[in-house]
C-alpha positions in Angstrom: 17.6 2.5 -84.7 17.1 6.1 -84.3 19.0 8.2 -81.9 16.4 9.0 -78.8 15.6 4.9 -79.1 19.3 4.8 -79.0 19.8 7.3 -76.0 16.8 5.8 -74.2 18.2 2.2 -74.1 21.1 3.3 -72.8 19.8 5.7 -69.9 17.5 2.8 -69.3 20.4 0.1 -69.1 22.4 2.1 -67.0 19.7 3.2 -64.4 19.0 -1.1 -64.7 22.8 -1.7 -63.9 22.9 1.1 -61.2 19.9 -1.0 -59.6 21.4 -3.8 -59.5 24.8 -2.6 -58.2 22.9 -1.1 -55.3 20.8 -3.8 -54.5 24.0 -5.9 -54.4 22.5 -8.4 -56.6 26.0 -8.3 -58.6 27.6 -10.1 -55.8 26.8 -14.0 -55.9 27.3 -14.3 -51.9 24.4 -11.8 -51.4 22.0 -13.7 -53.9 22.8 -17.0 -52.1 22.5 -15.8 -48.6 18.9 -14.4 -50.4 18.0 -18.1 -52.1 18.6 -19.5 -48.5 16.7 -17.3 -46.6 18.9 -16.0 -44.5 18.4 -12.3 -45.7 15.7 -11.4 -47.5 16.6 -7.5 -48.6 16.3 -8.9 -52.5 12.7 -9.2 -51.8 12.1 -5.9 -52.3 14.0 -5.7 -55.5 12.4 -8.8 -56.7 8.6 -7.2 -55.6 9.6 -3.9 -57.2 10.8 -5.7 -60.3 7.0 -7.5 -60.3 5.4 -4.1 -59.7 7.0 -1.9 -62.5 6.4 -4.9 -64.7 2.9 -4.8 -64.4 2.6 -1.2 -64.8 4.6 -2.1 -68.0 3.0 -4.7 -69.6 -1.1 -4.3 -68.1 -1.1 -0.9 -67.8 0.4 0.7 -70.1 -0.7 -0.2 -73.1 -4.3 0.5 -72.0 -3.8 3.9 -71.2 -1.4 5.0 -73.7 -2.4 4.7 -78.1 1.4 3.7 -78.9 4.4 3.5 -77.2 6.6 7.2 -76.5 9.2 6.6 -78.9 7.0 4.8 -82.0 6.2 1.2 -83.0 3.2 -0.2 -81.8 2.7 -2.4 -78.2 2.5 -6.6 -78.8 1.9 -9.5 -77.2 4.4 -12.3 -77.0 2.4 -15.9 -76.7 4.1 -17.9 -74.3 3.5 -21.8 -74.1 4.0 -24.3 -71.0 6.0 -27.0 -72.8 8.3 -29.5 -71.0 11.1 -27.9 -72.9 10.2 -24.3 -71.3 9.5 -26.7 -67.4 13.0 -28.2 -68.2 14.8 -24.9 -68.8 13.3 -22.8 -66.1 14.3 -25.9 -63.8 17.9 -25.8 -65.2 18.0 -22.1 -64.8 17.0 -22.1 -61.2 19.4 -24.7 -60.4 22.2 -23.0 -61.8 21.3 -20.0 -60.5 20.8 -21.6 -57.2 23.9 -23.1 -57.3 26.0 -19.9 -58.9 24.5 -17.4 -57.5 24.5 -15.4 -60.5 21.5 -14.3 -62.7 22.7 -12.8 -66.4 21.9 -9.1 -66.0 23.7 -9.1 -62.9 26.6 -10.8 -64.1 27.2 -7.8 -66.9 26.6 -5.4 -64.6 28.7 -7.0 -62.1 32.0 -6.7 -64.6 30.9 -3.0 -64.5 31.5 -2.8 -60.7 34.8 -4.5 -61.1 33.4 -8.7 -59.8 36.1 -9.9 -62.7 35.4 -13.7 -61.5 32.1 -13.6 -63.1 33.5 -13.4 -66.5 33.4 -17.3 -66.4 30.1 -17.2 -65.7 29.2 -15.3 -68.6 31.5 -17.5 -70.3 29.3 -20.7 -69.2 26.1 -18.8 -70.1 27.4 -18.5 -73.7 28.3 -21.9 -73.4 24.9 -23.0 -73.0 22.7 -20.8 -75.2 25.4 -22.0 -77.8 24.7 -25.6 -76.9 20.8 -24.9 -77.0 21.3 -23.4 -80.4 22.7 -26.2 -81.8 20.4 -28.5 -79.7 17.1 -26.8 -81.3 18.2 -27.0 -84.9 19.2 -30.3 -84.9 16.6 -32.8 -86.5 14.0 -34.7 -84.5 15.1 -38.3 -85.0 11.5 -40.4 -86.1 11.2 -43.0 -82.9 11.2 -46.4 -83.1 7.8 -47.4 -83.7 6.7 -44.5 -86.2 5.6 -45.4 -89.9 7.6 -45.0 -92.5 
């Protein structure tokens, strides 16, 4: 990577983790109290998040030839599979549960929330056990031709 990309992802990370910080999404109780409607400040965070996104990903690459530090601007296909269903169902309910989200939880070390390392700890945990889930053979099923 070259330096500005370099010095860009890191301004960019940082104004991310200052977000978050403010927004007190780094503290699990907050996010809760949010999932269960009993204060909905995180709204706003979550409807700003939708909007710059947007601008990001629609706009953007309409009005601009190439993006301001090189490469070119692509398109990531996406598919609704059960497996994608099944994860985004196991994400929510951990999340729902936990009340922590992954970029907060990093940037919630950097405000001093220490309990959260065992979060991140579970979070490698699983996208370990998914790893080795996804590149383990499909066994044939019982009634397939040999």
């Amino acid at each position: 990577m070259k330096i500005p990309t370099v010095i860009v992802a890191l301004l960019t990370g940082v104004l991310f983790g200052f977000g978050l910080a403010y927004s007190a999404m780094v503290k699990p109780e907050v996010v809760l109290s949010f999932l269960r409607f009993q204060d909905l400040g995180l709204l706003f965070v979550l409807g700003g998040a939708v909007v710059v996104t947007a601008i990001t990903y629609r706009v953007l690459p309409r009005i601009m030839a190439r993006p301001l530090l090189g490469g070119a601007f692509g398109r990531h296909p996406s598919e609704m599979t059960r497996r994608t269903l099944g994860g985004a169902a196991l994400f929510g309910v951990g999340w729902g549960l936990s009340g922590v989200c992954p970029g907060p939880a990093i940037a919630g070390l950097g405000v001093g929330n220490w309990p959260l390392v065992f979060a991140i700890l579970g979070m490698f945990a699983g996208a370990y056990l998914q790893g080795v889930l996804a590149s383990a053979p499909v066994p044939a099923s019982p009634g397939a031709a040999r």
